[in-house]
N, C-alpha and C positions, 0 to 999 in steps of 0.2 A: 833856807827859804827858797833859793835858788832849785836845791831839788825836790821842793815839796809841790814847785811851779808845775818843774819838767813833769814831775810824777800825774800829777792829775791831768796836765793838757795831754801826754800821753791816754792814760784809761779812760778820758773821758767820749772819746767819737769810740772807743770801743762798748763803751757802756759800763765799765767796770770801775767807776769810777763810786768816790761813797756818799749816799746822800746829804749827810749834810758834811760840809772840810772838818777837817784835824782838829784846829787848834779849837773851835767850837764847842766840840764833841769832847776835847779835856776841860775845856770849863765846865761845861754843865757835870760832867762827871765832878768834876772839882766842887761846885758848889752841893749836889749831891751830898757830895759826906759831907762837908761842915754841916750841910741841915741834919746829917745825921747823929753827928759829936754835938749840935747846941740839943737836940732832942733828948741829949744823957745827960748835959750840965747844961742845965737854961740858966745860970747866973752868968758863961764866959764872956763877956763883954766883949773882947778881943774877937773873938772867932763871930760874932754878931755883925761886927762892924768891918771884918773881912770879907762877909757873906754878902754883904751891901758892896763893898766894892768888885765881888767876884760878878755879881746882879747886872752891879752895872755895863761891865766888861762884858758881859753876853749881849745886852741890848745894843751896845754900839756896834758890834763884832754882827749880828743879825743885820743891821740897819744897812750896813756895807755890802751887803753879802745879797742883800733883797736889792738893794740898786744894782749890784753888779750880776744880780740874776742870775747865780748859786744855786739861791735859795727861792721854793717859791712865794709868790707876792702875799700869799696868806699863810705863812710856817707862823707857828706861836712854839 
C-alpha cells in the first residue's frame, strides 16, 4: 500500500500517473470476466452473487475516489 502511495504521488505532478488507480481498474477487470463466465453458464449462482459483490466493491471504491478527487466528479 505504502508503495502504491509513493508510486502515484511520485508520477502524478509528472503526469504519468494512470487515469483511473490500480486496485479499481482490477475490479472492473474482475467483474468483467465473471460477466463473462455467467454469459456461458447463466445457472451459476455462486459467480452471480460474487458479481453483486464485486458491483458493489467498485461503487464504494469510485465513491472514495470522487471525494478524494482521483477521479472526476462525473466518471461512471
Amino acid at each position: 500500500m505504502y508503495l502504491q502511495c509513493f508510486l502515484y504521488c511520485f508520477f502524478f505532478p509528472i503526469g504519468l500517473a494512470p487515469e483511473i488507480p490500480e486496485d479499481l481498474y482490477h475490479l472492473i477487470k474482475k467483474a468483467v470476466s465473471i460477466r463473462k463466465h455467467l454469459e456461458r453458464n447463466r445457472k451459476d449462482k455462486d459467480s452471480k452473487f460474487k458479481l453483486i459483490l464485486v458491483e458493489s466493491r467498485i461503487h464504494r471504491i469510485t465513491r472514495y475516489y470522487k471525494k478524494s478527487k482521483k477521479l472526476p466528479p462525473v466518471w461512471k
